[in-house]
C-alpha positions as CSV (number, residue, x, y, z in Angstrom):
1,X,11.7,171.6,150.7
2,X,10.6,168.1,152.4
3,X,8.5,167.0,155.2
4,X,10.3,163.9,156.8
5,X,9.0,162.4,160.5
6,X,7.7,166.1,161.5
7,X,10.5,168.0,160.1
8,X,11.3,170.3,157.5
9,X,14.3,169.6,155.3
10,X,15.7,172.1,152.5
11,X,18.0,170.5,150.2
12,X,19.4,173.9,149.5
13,X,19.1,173.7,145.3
14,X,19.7,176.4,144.1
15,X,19.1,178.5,147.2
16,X,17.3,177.0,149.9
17,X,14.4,178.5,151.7
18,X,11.7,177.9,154.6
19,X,9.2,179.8,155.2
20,X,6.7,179.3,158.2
21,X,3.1,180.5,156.9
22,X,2.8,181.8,161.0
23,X,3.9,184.8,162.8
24,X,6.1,184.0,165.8
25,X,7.0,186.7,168.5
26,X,9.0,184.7,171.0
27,X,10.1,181.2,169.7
28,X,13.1,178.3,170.1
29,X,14.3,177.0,166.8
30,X,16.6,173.5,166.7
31,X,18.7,173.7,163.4
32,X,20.9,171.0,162.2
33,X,23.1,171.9,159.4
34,X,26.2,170.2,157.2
35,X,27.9,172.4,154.8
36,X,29.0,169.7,152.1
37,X,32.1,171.9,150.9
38,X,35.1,174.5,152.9
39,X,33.6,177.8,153.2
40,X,30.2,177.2,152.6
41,X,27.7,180.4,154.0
42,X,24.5,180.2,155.1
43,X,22.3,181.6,158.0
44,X,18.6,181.4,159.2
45,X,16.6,184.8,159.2
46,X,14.3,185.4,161.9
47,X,12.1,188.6,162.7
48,X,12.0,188.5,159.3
49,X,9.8,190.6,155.9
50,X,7.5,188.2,155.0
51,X,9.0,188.8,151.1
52,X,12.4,189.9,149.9
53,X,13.0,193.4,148.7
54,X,12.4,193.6,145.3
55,X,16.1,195.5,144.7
56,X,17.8,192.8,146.9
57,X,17.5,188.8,147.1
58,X,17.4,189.3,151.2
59,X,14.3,190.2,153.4
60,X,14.9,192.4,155.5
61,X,15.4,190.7,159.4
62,X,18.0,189.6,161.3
63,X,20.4,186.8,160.5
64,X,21.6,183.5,162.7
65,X,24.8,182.7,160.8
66,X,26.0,179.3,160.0
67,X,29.6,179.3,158.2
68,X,31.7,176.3,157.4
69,X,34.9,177.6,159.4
70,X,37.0,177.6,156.1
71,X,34.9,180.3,155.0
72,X,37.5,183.4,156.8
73,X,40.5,182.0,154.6
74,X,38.1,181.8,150.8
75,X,36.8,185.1,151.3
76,X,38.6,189.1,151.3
77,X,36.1,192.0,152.2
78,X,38.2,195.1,151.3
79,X,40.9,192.8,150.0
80,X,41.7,191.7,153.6
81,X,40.8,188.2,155.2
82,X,37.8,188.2,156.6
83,X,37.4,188.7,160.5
84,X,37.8,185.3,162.5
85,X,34.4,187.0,164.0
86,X,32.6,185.6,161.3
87,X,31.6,182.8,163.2
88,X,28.6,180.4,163.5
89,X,25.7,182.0,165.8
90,X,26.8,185.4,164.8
91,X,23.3,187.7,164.9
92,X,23.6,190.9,162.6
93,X,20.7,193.0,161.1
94,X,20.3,192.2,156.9
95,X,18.3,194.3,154.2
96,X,18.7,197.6,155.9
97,X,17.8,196.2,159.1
98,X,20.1,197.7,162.3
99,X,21.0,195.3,165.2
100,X,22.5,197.2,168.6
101,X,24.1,194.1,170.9
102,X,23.7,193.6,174.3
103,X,27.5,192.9,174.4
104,X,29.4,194.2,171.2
105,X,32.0,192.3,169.4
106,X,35.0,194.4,168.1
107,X,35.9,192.8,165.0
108,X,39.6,192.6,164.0
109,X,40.9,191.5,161.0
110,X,43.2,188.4,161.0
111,X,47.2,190.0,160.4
């Protein structure tokens, strides 16, 4: 992780992470992001664990997701493309954390 003219950049090698050292309740967050290759994941926790479980590599929180668009066609869960629903901005509840939206998406797999 970087500093440049006020902002924070994470080149992402191996794995990248931020990590504010403050507590935020109520916040807006700016992101700019570039996946350099088709189907690249990645996502931006907030109302976050300060630490990752020690049995997973995730803290528990919610994710923001970012996915390069190609990511649907690379990648079968149950052996079946992916939902289309997979989509950038996507919030859903990580490391045993449950999310209940305002206005549910039914996800249906591509035919």
């Amino acid at each position: 992780m970087a500093y440049r003219k006020g902002n924070l950049i994470c080149k992402g090698k191996p794995i990248g992470v931020v990590r504010s050292s403050k507590q935020y309740e109520n916040f807006i967050i700016h992101v700019e992001w570039n996946h350099q290759y088709a189907g690249g994941n990645s996502g931006i926790f907030v109302w976050s664990d300060a630490k990752p479980d020690p049995s997973g590599r995730l803290p528990g929180g919610v994710e923001v997701q970012m996915l390069e668009l190609d990511w649907v066609n690379q990648n079968h869960i149950d052996g079946k493309q992916a939902p289309i629903a997979y989509v950038h901005g996507e919030l859903f509840g990580v490391g045993g954390v449950t999310t209940i939206p305002d206005t549910p998406v039914v996800h249906v797999a591509n035919p």
